[in-house]
CHARMM-style PDB file with segment names, atoms N, HN, CA, C and O in Angstrom:
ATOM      1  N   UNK     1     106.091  55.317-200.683  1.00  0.00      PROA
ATOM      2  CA  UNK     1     105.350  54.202-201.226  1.00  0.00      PROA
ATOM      3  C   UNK     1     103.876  54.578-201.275  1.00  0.00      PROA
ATOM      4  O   UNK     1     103.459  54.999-200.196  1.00  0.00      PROA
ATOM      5  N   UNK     2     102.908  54.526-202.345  1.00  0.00      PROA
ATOM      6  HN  UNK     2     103.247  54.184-203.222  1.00  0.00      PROA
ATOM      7  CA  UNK     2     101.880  54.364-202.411  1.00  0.00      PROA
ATOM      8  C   UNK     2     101.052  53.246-202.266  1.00  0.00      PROA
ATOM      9  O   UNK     2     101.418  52.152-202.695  1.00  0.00      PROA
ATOM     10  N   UNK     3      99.899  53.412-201.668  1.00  0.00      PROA
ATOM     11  HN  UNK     3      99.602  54.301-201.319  1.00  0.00      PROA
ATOM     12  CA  UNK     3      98.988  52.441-201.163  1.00  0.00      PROA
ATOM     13  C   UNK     3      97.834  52.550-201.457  1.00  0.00      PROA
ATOM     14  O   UNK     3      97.455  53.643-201.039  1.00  0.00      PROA
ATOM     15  N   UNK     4      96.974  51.981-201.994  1.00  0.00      PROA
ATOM     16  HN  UNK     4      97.282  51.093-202.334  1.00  0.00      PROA
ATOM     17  CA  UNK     4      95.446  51.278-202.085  1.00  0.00      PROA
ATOM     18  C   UNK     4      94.879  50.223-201.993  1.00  0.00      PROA
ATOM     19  O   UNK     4      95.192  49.078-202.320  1.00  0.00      PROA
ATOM     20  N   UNK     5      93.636  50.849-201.322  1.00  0.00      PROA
ATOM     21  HN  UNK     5      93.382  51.779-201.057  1.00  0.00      PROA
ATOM     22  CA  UNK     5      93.147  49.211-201.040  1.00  0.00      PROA
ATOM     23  C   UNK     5      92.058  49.231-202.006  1.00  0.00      PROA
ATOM     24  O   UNK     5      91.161  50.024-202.289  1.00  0.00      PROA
ATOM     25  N   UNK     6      92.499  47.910-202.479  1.00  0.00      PROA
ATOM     26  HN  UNK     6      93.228  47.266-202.249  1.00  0.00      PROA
ATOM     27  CA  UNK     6      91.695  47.263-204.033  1.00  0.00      PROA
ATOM     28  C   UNK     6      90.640  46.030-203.473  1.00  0.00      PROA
ATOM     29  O   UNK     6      90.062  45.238-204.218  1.00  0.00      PROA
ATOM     30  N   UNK     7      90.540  46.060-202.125  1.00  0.00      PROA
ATOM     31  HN  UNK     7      91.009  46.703-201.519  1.00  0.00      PROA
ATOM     32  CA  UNK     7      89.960  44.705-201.908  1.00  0.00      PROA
ATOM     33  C   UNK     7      89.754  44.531-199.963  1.00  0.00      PROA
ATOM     34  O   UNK     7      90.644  44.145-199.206  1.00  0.00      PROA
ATOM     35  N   UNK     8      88.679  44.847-199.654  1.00  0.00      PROA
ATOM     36  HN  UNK     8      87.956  45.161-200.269  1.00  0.00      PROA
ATOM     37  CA  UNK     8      88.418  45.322-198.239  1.00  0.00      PROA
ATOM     38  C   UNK     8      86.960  43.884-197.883  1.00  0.00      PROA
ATOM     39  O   UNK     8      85.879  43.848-198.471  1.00  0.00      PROA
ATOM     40  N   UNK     9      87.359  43.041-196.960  1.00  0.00      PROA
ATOM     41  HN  UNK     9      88.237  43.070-196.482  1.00  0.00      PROA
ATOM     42  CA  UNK     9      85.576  42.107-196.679  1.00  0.00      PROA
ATOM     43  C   UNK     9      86.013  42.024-194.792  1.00  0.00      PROA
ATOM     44  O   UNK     9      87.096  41.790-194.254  1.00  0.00      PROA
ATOM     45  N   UNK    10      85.020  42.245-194.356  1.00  0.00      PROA
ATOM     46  HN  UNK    10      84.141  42.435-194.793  1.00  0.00      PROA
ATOM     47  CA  UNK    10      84.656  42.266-192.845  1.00  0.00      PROA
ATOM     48  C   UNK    10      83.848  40.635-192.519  1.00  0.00      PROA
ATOM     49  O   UNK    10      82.730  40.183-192.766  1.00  0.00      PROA
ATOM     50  N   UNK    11      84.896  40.180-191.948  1.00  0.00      PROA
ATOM     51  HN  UNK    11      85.805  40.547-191.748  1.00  0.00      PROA
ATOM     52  CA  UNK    11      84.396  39.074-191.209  1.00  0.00      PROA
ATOM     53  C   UNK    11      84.190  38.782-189.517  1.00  0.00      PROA
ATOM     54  O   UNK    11      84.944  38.853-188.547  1.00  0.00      PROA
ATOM     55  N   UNK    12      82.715  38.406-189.722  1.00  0.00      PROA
ATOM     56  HN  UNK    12      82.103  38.348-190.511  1.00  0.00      PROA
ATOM     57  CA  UNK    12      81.887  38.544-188.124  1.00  0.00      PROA
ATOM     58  C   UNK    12      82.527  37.326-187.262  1.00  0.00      PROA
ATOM     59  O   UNK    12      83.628  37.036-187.729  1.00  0.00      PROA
ATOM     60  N   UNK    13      82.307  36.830-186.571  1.00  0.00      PROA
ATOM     61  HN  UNK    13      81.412  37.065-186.191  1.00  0.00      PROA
ATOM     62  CA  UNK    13      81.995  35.294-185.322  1.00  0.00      PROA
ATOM     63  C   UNK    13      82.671  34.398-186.398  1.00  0.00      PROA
ATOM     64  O   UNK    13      81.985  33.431-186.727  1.00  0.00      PROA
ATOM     65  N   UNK    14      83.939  34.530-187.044  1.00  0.00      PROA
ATOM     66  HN  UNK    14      84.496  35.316-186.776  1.00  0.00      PROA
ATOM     67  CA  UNK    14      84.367  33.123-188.280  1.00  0.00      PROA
ATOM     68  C   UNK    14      85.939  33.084-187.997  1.00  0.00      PROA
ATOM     69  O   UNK    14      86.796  33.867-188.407  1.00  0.00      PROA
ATOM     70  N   UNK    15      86.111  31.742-187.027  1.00  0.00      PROA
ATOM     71  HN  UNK    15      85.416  31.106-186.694  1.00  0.00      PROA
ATOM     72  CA  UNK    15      87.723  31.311-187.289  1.00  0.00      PROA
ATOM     73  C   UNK    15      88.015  31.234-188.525  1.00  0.00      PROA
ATOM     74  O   UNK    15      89.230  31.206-188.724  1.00  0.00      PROA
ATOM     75  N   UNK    16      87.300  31.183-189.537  1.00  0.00      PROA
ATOM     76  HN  UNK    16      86.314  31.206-189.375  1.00  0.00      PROA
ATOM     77  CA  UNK    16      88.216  30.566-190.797  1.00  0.00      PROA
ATOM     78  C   UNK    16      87.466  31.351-192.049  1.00  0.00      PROA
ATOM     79  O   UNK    16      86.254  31.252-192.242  1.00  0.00      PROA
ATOM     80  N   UNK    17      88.377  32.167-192.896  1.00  0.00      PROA
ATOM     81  HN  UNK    17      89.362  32.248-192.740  1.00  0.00      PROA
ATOM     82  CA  UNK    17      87.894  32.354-194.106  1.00  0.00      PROA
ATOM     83  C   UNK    17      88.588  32.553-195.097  1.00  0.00      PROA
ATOM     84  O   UNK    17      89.682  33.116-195.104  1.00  0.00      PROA
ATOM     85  N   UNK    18      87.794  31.939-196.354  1.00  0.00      PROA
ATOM     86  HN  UNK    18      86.905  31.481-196.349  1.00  0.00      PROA
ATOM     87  CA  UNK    18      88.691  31.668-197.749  1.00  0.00      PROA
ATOM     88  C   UNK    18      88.684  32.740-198.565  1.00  0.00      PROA
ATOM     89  O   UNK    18      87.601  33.000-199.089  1.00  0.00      PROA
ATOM     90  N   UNK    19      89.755  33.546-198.852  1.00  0.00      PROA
ATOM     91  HN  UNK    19      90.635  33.335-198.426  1.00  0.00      PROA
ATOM     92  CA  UNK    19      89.850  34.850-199.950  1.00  0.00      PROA
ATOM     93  C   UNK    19      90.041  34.288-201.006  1.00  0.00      PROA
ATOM     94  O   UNK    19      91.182  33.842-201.119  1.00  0.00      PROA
ATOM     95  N   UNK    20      89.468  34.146-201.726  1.00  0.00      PROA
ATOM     96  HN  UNK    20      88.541  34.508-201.633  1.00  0.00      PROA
ATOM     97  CA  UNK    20      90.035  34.227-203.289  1.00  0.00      PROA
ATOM     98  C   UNK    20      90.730  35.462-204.250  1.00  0.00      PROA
ATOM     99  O   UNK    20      89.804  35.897-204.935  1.00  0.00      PROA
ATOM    100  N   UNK    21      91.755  36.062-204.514  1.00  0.00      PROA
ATOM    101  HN  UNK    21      92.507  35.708-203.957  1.00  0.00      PROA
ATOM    102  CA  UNK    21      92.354  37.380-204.587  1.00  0.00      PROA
ATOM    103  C   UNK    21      92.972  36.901-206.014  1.00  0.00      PROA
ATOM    104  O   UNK    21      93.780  35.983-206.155  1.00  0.00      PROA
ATOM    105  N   UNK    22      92.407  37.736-207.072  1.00  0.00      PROA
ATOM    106  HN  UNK    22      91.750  38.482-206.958  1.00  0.00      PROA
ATOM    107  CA  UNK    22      92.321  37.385-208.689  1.00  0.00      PROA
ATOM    108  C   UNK    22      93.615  39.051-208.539  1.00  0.00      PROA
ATOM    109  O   UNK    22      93.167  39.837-207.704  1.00  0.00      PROA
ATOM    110  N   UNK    23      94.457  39.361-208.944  1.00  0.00      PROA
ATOM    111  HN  UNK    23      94.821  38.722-209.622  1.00  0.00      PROA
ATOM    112  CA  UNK    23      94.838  40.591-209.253  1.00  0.00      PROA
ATOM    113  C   UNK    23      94.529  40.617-210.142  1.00  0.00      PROA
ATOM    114  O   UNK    23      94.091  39.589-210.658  1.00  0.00      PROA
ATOM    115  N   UNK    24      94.588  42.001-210.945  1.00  0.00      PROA
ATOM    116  HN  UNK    24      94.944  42.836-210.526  1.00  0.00      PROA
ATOM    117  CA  UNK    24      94.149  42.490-212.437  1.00  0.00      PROA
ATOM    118  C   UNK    24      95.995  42.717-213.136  1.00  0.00      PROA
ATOM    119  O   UNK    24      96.229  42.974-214.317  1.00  0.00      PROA
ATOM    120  N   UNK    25      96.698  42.600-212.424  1.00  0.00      PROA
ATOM    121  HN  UNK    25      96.508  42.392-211.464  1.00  0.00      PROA
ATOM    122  CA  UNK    25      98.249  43.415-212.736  1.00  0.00      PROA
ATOM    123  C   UNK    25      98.834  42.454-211.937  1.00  0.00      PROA
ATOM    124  O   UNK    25      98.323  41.781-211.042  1.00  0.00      PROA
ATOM    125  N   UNK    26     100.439  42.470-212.538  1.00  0.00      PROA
ATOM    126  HN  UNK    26     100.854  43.016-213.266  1.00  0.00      PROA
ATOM    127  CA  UNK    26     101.614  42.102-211.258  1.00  0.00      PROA
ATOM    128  C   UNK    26     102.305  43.085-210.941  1.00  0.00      PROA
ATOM    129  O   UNK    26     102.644  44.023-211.663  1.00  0.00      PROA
ATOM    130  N   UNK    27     102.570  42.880-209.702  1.00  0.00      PROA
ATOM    131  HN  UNK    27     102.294  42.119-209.115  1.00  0.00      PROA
ATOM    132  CA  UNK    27     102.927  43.974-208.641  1.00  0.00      PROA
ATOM    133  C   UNK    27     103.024  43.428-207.302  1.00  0.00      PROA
ATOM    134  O   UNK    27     102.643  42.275-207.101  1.00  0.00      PROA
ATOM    135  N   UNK    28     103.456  44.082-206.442  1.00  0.00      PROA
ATOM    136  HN  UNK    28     103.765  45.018-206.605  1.00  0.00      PROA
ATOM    137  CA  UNK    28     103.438  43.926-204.683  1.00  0.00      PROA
ATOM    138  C   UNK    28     102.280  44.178-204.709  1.00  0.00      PROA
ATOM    139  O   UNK    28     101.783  44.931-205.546  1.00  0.00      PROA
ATOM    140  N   UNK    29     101.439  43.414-203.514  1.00  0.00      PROA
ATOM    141  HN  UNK    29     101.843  42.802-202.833  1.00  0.00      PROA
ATOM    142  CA  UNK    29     100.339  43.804-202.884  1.00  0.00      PROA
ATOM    143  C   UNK    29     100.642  43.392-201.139  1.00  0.00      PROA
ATOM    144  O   UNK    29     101.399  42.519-200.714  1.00  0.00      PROA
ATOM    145  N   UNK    30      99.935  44.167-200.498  1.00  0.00      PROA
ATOM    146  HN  UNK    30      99.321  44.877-200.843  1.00  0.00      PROA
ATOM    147  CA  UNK    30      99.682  43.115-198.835  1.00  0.00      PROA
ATOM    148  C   UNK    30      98.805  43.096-198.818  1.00  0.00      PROA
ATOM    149  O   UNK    30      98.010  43.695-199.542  1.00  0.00      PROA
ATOM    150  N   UNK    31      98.532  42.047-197.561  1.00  0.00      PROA
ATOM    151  HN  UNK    31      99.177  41.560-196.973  1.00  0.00      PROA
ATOM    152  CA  UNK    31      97.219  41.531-197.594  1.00  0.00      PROA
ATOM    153  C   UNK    31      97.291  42.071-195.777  1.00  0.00      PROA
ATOM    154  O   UNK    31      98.407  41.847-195.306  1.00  0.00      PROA
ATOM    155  N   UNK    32      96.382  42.658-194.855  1.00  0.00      PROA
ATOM    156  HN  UNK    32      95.476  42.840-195.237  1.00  0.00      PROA
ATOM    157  CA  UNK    32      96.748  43.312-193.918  1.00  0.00      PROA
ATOM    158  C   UNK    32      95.342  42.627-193.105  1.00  0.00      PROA
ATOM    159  O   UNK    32      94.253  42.676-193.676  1.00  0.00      PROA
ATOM    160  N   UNK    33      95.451  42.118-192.003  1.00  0.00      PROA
ATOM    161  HN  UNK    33      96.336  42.079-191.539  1.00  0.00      PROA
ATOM    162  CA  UNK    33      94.149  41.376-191.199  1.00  0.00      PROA
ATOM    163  C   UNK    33      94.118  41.678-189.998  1.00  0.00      PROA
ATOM    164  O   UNK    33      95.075  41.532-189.238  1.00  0.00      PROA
ATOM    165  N   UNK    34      92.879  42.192-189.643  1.00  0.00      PROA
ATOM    166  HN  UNK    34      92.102  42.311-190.260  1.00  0.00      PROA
ATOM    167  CA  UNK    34      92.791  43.179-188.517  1.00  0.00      PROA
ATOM    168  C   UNK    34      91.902  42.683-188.038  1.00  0.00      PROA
ATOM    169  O   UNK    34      90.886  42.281-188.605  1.00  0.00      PROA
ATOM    170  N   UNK    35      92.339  42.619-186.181  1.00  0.00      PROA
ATOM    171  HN  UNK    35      93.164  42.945-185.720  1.00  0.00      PROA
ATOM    172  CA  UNK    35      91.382  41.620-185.091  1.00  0.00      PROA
ATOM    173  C   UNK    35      91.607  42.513-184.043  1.00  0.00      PROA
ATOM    174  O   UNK    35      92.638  42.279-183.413  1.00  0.00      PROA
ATOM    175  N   UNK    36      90.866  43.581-183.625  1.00  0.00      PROA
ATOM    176  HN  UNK    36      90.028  43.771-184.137  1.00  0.00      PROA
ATOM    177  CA  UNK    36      90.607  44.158-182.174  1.00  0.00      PROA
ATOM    178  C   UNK    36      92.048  45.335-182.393  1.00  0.00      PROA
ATOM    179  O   UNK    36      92.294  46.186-183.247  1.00  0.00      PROA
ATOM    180  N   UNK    37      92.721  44.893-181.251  1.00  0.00      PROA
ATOM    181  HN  UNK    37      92.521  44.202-180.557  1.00  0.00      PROA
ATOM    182  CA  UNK    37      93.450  45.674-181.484  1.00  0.00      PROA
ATOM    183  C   UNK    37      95.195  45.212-182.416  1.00  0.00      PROA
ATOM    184  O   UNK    37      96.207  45.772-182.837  1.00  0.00      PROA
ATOM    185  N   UNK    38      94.814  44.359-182.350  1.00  0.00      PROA
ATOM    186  HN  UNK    38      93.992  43.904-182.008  1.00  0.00      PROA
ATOM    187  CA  UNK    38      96.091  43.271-183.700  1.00  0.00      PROA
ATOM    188  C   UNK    38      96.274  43.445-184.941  1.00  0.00      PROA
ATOM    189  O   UNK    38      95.438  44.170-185.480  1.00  0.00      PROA
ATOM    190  N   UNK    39      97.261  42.937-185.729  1.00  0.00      PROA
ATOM    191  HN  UNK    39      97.940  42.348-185.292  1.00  0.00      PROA
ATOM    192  CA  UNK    39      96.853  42.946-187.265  1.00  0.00      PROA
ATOM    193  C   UNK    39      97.924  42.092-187.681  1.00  0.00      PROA
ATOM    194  O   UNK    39      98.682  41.750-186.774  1.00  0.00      PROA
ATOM    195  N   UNK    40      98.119  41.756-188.583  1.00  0.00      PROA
ATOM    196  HN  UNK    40      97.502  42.034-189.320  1.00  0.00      PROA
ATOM    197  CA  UNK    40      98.768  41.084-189.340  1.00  0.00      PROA
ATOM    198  C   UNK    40      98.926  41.503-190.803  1.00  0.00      PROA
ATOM    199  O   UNK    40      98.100  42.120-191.476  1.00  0.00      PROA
ATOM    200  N   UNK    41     100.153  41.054-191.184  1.00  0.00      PROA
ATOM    201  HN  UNK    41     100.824  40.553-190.637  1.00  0.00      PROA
ATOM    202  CA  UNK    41     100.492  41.843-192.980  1.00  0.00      PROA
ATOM    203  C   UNK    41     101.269  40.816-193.074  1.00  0.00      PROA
ATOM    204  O   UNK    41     102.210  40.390-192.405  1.00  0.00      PROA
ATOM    205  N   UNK    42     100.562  40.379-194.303  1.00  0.00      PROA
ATOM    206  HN  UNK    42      99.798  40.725-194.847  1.00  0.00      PROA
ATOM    207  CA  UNK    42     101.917  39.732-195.366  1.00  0.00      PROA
ATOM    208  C   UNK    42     102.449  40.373-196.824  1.00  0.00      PROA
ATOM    209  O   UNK    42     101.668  41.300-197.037  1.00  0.00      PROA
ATOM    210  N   UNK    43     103.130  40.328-197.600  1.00  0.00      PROA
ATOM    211  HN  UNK    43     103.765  39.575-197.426  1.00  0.00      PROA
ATOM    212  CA  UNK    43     103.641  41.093-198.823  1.00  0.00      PROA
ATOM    213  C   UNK    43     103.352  40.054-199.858  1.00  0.00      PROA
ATOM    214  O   UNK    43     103.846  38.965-199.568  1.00  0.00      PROA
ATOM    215  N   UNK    44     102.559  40.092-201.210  1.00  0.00      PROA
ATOM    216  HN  UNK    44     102.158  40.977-201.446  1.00  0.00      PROA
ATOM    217  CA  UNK    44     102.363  39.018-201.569  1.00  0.00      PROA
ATOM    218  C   UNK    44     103.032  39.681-203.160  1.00  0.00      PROA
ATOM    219  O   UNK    44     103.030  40.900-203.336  1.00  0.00      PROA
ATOM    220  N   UNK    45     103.524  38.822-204.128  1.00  0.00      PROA
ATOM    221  HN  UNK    45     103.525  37.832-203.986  1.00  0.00      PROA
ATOM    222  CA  UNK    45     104.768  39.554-205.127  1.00  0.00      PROA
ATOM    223  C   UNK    45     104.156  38.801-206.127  1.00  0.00      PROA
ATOM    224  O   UNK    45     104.277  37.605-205.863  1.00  0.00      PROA
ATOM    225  N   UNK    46     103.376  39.055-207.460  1.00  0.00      PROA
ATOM    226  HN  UNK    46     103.277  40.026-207.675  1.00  0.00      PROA
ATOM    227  CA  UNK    46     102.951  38.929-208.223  1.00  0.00      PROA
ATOM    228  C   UNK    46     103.497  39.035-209.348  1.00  0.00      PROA
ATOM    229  O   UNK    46     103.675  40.200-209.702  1.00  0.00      PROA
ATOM    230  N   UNK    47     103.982  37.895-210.358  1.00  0.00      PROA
ATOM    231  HN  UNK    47     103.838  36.948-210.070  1.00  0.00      PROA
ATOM    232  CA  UNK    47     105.329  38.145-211.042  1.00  0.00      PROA
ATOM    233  C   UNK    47     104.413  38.128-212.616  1.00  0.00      PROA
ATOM    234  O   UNK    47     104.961  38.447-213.671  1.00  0.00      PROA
ATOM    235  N   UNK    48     103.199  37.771-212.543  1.00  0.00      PROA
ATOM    236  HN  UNK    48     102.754  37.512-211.685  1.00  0.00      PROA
ATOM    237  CA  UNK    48     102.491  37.413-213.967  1.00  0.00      PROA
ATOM    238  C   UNK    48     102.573  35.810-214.357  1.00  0.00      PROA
ATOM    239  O   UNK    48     101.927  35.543-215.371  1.00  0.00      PROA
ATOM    240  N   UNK    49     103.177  34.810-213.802  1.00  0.00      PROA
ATOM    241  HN  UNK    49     103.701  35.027-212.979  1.00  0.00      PROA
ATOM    242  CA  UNK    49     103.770  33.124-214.458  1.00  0.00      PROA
ATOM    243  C   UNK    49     102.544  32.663-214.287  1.00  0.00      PROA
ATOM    244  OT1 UNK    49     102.278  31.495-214.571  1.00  0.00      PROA
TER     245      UNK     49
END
């Protein structure tokens, strides 16, 4: 599987923040969120509708 990241923002001291994520294409993407030593991934499936 190939991977790039099309879309990287570093957030400081913030419980809460709003991505707005426009793709240019449909396709799989994840969205991968990284806290210390944690992370989180979701798979997000972009069909074009």
């Amino acid at each position: 599987m190939f991977w790039k990241c099309i879309f990287e923002l570093n957030i400081n001291n913030e419980s809460q923040k709003e991505i707005k994520f426009n793709p240019s294409s449909k396709g799989i993407y994840f969205v991968k969120i990284t806290t210390g030593t944690k992370y989180y991934m979701q798979k997000l499936i972009i069909d074009g509708h």
